[in-house]
Every structure is written in C-alpha cells, then in structure tokens.
C-alpha positions in Angstrom: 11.9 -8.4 61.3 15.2 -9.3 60.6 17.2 -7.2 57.4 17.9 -9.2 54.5 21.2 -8.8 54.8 21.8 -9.8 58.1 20.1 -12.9 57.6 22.0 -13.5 54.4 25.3 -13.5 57.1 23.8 -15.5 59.4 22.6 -18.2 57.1 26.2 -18.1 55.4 27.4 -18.5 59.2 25.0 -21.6 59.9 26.3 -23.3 56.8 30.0 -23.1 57.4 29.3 -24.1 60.9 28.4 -27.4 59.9 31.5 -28.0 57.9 32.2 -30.0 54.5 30.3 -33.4 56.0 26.9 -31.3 56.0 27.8 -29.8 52.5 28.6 -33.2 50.8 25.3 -34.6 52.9 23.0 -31.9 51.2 24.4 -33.3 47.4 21.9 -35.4 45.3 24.1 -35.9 42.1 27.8 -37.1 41.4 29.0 -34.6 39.7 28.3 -37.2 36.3 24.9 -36.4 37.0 23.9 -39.8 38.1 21.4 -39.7 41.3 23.1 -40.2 44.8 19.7 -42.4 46.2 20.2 -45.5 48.1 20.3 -47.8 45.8 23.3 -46.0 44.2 25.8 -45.4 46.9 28.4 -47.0 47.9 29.3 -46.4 51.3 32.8 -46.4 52.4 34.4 -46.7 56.1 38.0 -46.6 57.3 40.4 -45.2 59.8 42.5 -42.4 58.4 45.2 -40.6 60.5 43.7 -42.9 63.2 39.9 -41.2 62.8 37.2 -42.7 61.3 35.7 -42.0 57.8 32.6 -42.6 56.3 32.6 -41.6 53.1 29.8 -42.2 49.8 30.7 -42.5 46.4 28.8 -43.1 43.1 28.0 -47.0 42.3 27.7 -46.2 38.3 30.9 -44.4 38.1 32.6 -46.8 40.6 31.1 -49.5 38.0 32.4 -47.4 35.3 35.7 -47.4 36.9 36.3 -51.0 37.2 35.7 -52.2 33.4 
C-alpha cells in the first residue's frame, strides 16, 4: 500500500506531465458557466509560430460577443 502522501505527489506529478492541453481537455464549463458539450464549441485551428493550434471556445459567449 502506497502512503497517502506519496500518492498525493505522484498524482500532482501525472497531472503536470500532461501539460495545459490535458488541463483545458478535463474542463466542462466556460468560465460563464455555459456547458462546453458538442453542440456548444467552437473549434478553432491555426498555425502559430509556425505550430499548429487547436483550440475550443464557447459558442454562447462567442455569440454574445458578436451582437
């Protein structure tokens, strides 16, 4: 059996491992509070710095934006 606190650290570990992409992955909400589903993202590619980006962004705020 592995102490709590050692698997507290290697948990933390794990997480920053996987970097901000896994982090932002993990989110359900904008942080309006409107749900990040399918039907509600709007997904966004492009080359930055000459790498490619994928990036998601709310489709009620982005809607709320525009008007």
């Amino acid at each position: 059996m592995i102490p709590k606190r050692l698997e507290e650290r290697f948990w933390a570990k794990v997480d920053r491992a996987k970097g901000l992409g896994a982090a932002n992955k993990r989110k359900t909400h904008c942080p309006q509070g409107h749900p990040l589903t399918e039907e509600n993202v709007y997904i966004q590619r492009a080359v930055r710095k000459g790498r490619p980006y994928v990036g998601r962004s709310c489709l009620t705020c982005r809607r709320n934006r525009s008007i």
